[in-house]
C-alpha positions as CSV (number, residue, x, y, z in Angstrom):
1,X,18.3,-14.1,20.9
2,X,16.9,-10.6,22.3
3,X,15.2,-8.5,19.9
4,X,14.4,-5.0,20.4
5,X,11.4,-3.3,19.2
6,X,13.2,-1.7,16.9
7,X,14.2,-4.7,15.0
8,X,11.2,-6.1,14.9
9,X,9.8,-3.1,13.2
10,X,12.5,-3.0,10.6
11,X,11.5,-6.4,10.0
12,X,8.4,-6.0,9.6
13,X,8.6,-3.1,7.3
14,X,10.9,-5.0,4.9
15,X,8.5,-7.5,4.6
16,X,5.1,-6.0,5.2
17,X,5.4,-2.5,4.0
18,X,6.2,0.6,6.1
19,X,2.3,0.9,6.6
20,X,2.3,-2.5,8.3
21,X,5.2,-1.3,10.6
22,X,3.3,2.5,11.5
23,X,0.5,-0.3,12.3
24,X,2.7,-1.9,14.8
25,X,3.6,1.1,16.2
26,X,0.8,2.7,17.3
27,X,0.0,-0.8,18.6
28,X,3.0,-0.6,20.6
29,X,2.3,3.1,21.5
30,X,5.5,4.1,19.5
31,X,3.6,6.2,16.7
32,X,0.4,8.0,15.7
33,X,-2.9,7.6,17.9
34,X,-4.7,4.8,15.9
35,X,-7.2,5.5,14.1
36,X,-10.8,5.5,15.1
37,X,-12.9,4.7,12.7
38,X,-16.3,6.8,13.8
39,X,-13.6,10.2,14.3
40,X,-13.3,9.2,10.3
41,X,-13.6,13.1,8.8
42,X,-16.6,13.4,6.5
43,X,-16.2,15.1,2.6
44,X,-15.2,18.5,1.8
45,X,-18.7,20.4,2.6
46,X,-18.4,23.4,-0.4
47,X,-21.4,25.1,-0.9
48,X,-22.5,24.8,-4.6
49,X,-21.7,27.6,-6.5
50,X,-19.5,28.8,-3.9
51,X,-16.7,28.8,-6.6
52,X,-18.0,30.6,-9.5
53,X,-15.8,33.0,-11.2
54,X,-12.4,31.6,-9.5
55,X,-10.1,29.3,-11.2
56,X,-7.7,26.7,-10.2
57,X,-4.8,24.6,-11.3
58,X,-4.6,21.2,-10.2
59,X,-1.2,20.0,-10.8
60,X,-0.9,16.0,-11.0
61,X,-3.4,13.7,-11.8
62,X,-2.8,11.5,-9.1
63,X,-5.2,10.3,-6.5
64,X,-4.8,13.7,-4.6
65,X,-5.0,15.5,-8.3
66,X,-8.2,14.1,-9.3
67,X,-10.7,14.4,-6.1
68,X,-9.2,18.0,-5.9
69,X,-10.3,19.1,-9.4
70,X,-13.6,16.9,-8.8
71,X,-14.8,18.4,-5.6
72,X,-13.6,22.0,-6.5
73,X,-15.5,21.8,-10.1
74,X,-18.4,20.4,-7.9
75,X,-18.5,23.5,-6.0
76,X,-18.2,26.1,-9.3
77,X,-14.3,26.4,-9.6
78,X,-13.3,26.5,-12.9
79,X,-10.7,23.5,-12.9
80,X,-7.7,22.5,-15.1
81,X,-5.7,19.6,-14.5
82,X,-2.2,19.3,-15.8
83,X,-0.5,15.9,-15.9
84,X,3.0,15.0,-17.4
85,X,2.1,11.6,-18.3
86,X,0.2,10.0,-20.7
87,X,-2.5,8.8,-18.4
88,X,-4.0,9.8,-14.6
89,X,-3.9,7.9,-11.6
90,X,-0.3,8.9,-10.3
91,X,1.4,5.9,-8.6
92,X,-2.6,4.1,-9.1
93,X,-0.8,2.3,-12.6
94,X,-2.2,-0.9,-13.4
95,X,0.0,-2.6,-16.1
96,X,-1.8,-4.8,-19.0
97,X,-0.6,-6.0,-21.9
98,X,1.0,-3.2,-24.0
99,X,1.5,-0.9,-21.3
100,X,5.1,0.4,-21.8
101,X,7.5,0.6,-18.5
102,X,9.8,3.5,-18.8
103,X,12.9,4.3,-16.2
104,X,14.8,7.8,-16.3
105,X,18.0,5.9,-17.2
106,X,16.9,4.8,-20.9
107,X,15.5,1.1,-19.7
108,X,12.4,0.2,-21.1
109,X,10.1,-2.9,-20.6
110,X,6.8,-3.7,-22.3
111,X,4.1,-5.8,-20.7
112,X,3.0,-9.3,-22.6
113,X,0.4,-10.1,-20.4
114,X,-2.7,-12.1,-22.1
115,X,-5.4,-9.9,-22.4
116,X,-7.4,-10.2,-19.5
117,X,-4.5,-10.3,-16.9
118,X,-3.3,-7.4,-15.1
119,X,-0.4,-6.0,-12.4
120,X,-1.1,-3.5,-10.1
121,X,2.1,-2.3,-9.9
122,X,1.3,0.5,-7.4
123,X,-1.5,0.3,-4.6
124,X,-3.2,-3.3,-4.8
125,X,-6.1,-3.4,-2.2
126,X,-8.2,-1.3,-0.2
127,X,-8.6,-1.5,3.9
128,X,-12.4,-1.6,4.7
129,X,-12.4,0.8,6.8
130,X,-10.8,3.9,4.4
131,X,-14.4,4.8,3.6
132,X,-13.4,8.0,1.8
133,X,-11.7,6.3,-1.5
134,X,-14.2,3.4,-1.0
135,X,-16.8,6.4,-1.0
136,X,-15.8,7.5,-4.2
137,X,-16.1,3.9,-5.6
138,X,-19.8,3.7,-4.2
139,X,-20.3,7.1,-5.8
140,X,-18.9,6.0,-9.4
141,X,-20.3,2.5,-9.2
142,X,-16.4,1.1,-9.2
143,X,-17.2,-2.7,-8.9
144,X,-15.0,-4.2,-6.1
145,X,-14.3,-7.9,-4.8
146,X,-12.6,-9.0,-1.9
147,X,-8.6,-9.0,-2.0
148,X,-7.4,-11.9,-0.3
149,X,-4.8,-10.3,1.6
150,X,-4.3,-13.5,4.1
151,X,-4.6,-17.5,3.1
152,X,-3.2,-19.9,5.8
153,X,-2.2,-22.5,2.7
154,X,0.6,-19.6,2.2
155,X,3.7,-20.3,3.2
156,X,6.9,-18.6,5.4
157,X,10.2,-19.6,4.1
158,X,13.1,-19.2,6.3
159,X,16.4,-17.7,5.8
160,X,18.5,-21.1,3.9
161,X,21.2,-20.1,6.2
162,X,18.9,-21.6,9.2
163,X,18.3,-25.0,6.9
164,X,14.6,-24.6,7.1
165,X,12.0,-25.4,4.7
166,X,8.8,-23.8,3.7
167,X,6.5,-23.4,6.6
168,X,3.1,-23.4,6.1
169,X,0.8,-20.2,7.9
170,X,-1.8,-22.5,9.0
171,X,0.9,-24.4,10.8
172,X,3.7,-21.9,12.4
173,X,-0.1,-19.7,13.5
174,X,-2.0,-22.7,15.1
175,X,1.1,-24.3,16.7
176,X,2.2,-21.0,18.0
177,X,-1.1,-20.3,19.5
178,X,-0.9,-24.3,21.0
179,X,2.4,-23.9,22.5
180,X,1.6,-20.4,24.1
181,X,-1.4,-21.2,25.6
182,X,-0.1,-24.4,27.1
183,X,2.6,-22.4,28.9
184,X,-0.2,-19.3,29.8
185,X,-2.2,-22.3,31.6
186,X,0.9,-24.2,33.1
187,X,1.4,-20.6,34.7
188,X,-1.9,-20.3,36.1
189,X,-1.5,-23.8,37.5
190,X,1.5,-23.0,38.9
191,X,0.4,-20.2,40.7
192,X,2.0,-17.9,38.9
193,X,-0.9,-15.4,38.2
194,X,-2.5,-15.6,41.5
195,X,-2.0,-11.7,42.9
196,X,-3.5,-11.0,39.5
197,X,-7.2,-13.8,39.7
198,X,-9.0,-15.1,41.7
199,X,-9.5,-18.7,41.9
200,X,-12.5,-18.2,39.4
201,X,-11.0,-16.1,37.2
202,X,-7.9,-18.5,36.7
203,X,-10.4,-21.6,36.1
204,X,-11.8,-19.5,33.7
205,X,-9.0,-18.7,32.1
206,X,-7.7,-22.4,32.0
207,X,-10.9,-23.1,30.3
208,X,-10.4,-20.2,27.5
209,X,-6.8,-21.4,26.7
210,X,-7.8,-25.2,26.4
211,X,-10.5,-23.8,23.8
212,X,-7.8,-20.9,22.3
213,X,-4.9,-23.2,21.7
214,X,-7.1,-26.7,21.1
215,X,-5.4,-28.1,24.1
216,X,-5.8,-31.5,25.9
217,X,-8.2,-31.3,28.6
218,X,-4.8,-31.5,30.9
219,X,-4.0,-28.6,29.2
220,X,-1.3,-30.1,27.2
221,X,-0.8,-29.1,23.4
222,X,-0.4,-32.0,21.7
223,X,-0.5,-30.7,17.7
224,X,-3.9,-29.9,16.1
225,X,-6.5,-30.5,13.5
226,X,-6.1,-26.5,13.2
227,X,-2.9,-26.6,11.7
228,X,-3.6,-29.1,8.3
229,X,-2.9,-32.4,7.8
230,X,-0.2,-34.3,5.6
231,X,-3.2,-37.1,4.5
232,X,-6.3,-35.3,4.6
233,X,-9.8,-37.0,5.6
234,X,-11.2,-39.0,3.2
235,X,-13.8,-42.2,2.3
236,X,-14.4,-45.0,4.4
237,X,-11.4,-45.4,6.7
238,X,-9.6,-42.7,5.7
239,X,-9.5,-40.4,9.0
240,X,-6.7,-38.0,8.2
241,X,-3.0,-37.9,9.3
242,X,-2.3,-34.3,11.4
243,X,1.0,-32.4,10.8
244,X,3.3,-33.1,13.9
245,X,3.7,-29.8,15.6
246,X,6.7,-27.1,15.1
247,X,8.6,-27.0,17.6
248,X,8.7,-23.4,19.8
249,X,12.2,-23.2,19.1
250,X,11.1,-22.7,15.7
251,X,8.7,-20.7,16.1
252,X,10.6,-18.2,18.3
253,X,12.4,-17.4,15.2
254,X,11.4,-13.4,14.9
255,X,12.0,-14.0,11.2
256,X,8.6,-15.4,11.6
257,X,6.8,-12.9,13.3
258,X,5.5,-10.7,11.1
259,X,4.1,-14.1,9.2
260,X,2.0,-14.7,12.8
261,X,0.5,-11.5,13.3
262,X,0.0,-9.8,9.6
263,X,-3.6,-9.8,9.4
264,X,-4.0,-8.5,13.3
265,X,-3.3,-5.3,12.0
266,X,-5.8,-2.9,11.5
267,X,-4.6,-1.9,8.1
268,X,-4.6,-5.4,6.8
269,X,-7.4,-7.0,8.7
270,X,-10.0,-8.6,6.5
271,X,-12.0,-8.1,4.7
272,X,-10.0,-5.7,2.1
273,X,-11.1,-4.7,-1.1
274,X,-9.5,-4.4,-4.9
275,X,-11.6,-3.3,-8.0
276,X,-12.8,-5.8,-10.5
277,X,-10.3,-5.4,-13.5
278,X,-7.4,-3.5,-11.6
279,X,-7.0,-0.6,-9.5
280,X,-6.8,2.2,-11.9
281,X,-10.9,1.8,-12.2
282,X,-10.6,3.9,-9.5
283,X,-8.6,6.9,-11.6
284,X,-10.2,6.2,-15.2
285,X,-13.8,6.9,-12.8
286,X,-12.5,10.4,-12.0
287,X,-11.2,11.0,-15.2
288,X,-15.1,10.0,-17.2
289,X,-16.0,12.7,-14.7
290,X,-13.1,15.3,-16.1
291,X,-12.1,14.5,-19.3
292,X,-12.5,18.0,-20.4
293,X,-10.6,19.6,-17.9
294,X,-7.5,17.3,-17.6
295,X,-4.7,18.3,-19.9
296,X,-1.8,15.0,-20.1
297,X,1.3,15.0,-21.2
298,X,1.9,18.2,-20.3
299,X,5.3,19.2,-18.1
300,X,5.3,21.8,-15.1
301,X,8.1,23.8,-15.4
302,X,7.8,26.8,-13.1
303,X,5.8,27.9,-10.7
304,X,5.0,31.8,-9.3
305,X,2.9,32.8,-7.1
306,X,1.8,36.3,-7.3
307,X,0.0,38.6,-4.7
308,X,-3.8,37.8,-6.2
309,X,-2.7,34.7,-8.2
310,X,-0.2,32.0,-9.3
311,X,1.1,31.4,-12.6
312,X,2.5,28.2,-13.7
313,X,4.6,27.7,-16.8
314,X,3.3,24.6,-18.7
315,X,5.4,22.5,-21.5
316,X,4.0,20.1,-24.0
317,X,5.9,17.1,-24.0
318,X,5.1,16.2,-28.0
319,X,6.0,19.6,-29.4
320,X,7.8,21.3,-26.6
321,X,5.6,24.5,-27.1
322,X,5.3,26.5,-23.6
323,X,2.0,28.3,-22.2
324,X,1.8,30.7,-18.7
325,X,-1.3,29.5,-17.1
326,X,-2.9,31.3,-14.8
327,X,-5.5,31.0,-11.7
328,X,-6.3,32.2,-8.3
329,X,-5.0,29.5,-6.9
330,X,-3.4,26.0,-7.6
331,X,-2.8,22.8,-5.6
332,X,0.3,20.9,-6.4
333,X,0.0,17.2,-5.9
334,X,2.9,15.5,-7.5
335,X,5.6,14.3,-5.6
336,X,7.9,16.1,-3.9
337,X,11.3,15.0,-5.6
338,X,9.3,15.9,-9.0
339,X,8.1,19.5,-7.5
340,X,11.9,19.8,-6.3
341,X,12.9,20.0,-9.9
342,X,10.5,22.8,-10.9
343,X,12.1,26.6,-11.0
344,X,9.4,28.5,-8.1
345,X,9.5,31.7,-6.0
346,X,8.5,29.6,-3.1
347,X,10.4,30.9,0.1
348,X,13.6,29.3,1.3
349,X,12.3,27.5,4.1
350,X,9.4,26.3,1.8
351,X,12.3,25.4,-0.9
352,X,14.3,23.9,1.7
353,X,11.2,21.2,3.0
354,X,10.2,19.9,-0.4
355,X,13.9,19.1,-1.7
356,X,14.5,17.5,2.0
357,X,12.2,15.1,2.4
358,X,13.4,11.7,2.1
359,X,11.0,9.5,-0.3
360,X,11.3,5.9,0.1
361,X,10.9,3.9,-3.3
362,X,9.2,0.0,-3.4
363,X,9.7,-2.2,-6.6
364,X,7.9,-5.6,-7.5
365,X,8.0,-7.8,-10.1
366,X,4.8,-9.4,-11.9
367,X,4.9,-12.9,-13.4
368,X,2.7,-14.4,-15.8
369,X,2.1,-18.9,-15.1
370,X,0.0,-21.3,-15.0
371,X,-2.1,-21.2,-11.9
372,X,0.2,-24.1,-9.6
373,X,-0.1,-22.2,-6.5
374,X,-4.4,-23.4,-6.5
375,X,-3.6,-26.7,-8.6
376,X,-0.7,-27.9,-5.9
377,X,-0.7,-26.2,-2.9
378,X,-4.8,-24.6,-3.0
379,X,-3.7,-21.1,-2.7
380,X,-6.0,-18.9,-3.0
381,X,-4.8,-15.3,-2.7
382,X,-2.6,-14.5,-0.4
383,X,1.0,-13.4,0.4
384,X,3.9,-16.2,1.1
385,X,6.1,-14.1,3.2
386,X,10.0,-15.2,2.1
387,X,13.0,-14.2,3.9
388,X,14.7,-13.0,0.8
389,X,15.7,-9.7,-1.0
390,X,12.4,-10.2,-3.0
391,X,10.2,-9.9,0.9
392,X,7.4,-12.2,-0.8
393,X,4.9,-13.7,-3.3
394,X,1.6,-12.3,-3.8
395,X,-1.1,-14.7,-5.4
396,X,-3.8,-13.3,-7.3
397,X,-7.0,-12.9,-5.7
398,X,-9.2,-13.6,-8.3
399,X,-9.1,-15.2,-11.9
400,X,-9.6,-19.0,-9.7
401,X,-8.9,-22.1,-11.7
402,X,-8.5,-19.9,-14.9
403,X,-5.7,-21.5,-17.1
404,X,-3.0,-19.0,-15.9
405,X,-3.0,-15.7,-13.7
406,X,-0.1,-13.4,-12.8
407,X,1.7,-13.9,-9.6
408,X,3.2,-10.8,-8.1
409,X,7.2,-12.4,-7.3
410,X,8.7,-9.5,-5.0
411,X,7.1,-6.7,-3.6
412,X,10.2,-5.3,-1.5
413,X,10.7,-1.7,0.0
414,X,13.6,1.2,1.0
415,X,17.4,0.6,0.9
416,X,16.3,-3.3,0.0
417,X,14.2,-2.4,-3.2
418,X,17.5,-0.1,-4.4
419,X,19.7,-2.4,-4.0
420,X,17.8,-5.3,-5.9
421,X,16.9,-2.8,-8.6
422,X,20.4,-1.6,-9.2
423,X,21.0,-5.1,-10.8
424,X,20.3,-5.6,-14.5
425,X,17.0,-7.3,-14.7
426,X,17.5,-10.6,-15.9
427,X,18.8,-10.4,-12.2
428,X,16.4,-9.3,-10.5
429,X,14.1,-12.1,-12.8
430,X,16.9,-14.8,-12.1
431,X,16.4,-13.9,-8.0
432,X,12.6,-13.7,-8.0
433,X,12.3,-16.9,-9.8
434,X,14.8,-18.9,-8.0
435,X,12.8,-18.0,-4.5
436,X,9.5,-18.7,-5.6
437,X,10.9,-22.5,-6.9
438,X,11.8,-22.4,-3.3
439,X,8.7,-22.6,-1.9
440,X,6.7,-24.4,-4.8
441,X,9.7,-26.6,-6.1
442,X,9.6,-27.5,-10.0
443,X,7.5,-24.7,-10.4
444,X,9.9,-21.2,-11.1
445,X,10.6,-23.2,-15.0
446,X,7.0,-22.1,-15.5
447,X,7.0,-18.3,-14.9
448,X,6.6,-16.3,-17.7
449,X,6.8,-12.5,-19.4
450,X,8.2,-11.1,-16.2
451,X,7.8,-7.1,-15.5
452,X,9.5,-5.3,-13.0
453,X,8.7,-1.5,-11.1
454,X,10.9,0.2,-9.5
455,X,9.5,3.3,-8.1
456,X,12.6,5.4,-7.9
457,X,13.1,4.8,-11.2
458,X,9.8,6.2,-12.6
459,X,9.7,9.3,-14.2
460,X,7.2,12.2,-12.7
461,X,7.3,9.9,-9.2
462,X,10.9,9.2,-8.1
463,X,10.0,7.2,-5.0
464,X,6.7,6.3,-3.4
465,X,6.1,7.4,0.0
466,X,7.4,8.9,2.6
467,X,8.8,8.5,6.5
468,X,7.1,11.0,8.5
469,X,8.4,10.3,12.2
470,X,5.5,12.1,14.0
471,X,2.9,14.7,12.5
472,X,5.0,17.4,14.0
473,X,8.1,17.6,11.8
474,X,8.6,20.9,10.4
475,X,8.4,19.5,6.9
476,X,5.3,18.8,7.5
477,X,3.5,21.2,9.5
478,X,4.6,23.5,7.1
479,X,3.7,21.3,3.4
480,X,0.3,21.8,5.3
481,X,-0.3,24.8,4.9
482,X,-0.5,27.0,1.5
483,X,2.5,28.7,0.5
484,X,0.8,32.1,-0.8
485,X,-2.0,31.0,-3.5
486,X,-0.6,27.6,-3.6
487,X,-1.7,24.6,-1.9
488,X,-0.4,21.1,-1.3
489,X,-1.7,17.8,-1.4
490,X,-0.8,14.1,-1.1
491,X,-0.7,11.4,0.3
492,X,3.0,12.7,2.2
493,X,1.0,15.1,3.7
494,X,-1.6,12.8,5.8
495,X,-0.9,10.3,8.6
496,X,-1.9,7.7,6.4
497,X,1.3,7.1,3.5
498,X,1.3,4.9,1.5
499,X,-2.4,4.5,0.6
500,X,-5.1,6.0,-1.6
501,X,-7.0,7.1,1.4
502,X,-4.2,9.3,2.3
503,X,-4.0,11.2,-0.7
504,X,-8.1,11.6,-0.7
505,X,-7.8,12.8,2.4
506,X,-5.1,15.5,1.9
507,X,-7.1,16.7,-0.9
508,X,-10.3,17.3,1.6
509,X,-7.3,19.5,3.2
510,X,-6.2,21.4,0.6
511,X,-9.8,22.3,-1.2
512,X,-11.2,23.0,2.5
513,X,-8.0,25.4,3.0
514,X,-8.9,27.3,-0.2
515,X,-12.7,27.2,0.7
516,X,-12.1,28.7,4.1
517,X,-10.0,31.9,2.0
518,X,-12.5,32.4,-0.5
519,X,-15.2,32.7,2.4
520,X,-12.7,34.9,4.4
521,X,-12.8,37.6,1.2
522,X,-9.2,36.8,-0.5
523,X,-8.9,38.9,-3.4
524,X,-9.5,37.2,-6.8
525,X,-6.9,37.6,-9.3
526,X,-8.1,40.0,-12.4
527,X,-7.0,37.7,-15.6
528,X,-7.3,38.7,-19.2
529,X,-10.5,37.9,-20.7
């Protein structure tokens, strides 16, 4: 079976994550330069005081919202956040018990969770090398732990339609590294790379491959101890029976693929990172920092700029009273399909981007159970990747040999994650337990007080990334850039969707934008005392 690039990236999106797949991209040379990690762009530089006597709106208390409003204030801006929901952290939502799940359409869900468990039903875990969010957790003293984003005791379960059984990572990765390296040095014997090394280079390279792949010293791959064992090594004269080795046949199968090379890319190499107690540490640390300047549950409803100002119609969602705010300047950060639904004077072609981009939406679904995945199978964190509308299982990474934990049972994205949510949701339960008794049979009876996100869904977010092709779409090129005394921010508007980092980033952007005015002379808006 050919398989074009193409494929293999749609593939690896539906199971990964469209970050994994702008990953393989750039690997490919097929995307964005990648990124280098001493190039990484240092904090917002604003001179203290540099703000005094200006004002600005921060709109969304999102990621982007909240280092806007915390470097700005830092500088001397006088800073008001408006959020529309209950809490901060944008798509950053960490579900415990209590927390109440509300869709658009009327459905509701509320989590029963023990009280020391938690869902990240957003962003769960934090590359190592995104050293701007991770900065703000050094800054606020966020405890973090490693997020075990790889185990090889997870498994890869095949399409049924092929008849195969759960394959264990350790296996299909050390077997596929065995069989690859015995026909890399059965070339070199052959001749077959001799315009490309010399006669020492190809010993050499024999060598490496017999060390690489654990190959015979004939250079033969016979199985290895690499890849488990059926009996493990014990007392006495118990040595240890190895797994027999997949065949290549089977492992050819580009199903498979993303399974062997997940944790090769950069954005999911280990080690990554989660806080201690749940993601939105990260948000409730800005928000100890700006409690008296973030205003929540509080609607935008219009936006106008003006020529030394903006003012932005506010609604209160308990009493439905209305209040013009005004400022010199504000930075919207909600997502776009939200901002699409607010009444502004923005120009058409400004009009015409933000109601055109295309979010994509995710949805997952959070189990509570006993902890069978260490007890039967010793899994400890990790992703099983499933071929299967629900994409994979995501164990916990930390909670070990607690009584129970909660297993994350689909995490699936695009056209796939609205098709599965358009079913009822004892459906969507029914399908995520029946694939996770797949791969640890017996065991789907004991999954409990399911919960289920669907981005799309979600009031104030409607989706939860988006596509950018290349960085020079007019959508955004121009989303860059202010649009009179407003700004924009998010993590749409950085090469890195999708992540916390992004949105950090975009907010260095936007406050650096409005810096760079205020330094150039831009009139300050005259406001009623």
């Amino acid at each position: 079976m050919t398989v074009s690039r193409r494929n293999f990236l749609v593939r690896l999106a539906a199971t990964s994550g469209y970050a994994a797949a702008t990953a393989a991209m750039t690997t490919l040379g097929l995307g964005a330069p990648a990124i280098a990690l001493a190039a990484q762009p240092e904090g917002p530089q604003l001179a203290p005081g540099s703000g005094k006597g200006l004002r600005v709106l921060v709109l969304g208390a999102g990621i982007a919202g909240l280092v806007s409003a915390y470097e700005l204030r830092k500088a001397g801006y006088e800073v008001q956040v408006v959020e529309a929901r209950d809490r901060v952290g944008g798509r950053n939502w960490t579900i415990r018990n209590g927390t109440r799940i509300e869709y658009g359409d009327g459905t509701t869900q509320t989590a029963e969770f023990d009280p020391d468990h938690y869902f990240n039903a957003g962003p769960a875990r934090l590359p190592s090398h995104h050293q701007t969010i991770l900065g703000y957790c050094r800054e606020f003293g966020v405890e973090l732990e490693a997020e075990v984003n790889t185990s090889r005791s997870a498994y890869f379960l095949p399409d049924p339609a092929k008849g195969g059984q759960p394959v264990q990572l350790r296996r299909a990765i050390n077997d596929a590294r065995g069989h690859i390296s015995e026909l890399l040095a059965k070339s070199v014997n052959r001749g077959a790379l001799d315009q490309e090394l010399n006669v020492d280079d190809r010993a050499r390279l024999v060598e490496f491959l017999k060390v690489y792949g654990d190959l015979t010293p004939k250079a033969e791959f016979k199985g290895t101890e690499r890849s488990g064992y059926k009996v493990f090594p014990g007392s006495a004269e118990q040595v240890g029976e190895r797994q027999e080795p997949l065949s290549l046949e089977a492992l050819l199968d580009p199903d498979l693929w993303t399974s062997l090379i997940f944790d090769e890319l950069l954005i999911f190499q280990p080690t990554m990172l989660q806080p201690v107690g749940g993601m939105d540490r990260i948000p409730h640390a800005f928000h100890e920092r700006l409690k008296d300047v973030v205003r929540l549950n509080t609607e935008v409803k219009a936006i106008r700029n003006k020529p030394n100002g903006v003012d932005v119609t506010v609604r209160e969602r308990a009493s439905g009273k209305e209040q013009v705010l005004s400022a010199d300047f504000a930075i919207t950060t909600f997502p776009l399909p939200v901002l699409a639904l607010v009444d502004t004077n923005f120009s058409p072609e400004v009009k015409a981007a933000i109601s055109g981009v295309h979010y994509d939406t995710a949805s997952k679904i959070a189990w509570q159970s006993r902890r069978f995945w260490e007890t039967d199978t010793h899994i400890y964190g990790g992703i099983s990747i499933v071929k299967h509308e629900t994409a994979l299982i995501w164990y916990p990474s930390g909670g070990f040999h607690k009584a129970t934990g909660v297993l994350v049972g689909c995490y699936n994205i695009g056209q796939a994650a609205r098709d599965f949510t358009a079913k009822p949701l004892a459906a969507q339960f029914g399908s995520s337990r029946g694939v996770i008794d797949r791969v640890h049979p017996g065991r789907g009876a004991e999954l409990q007080r399911p919960v289920s996100v669907a981005w799309h869904k979600v009031p104030y977010s409607l989706g939860s990334w988006v596509h950018w092709a290349t960085p020079a779409e007019k959508e955004y090129t121009l989303l860059n850039k202010p649009e009179g005394r407003v700004h924009f921010a998010g993590e749409y508007l950085s090469q890195i969707g999708a992540w916390q980092e992004g949105a950090a980033l975009s907010a260095h952007h936007a406050i650096a934008a409005i810096a760079n005015r205020v330094a150039a002379g831009a009139t300050v808006a005259k406001r009623a005392a």
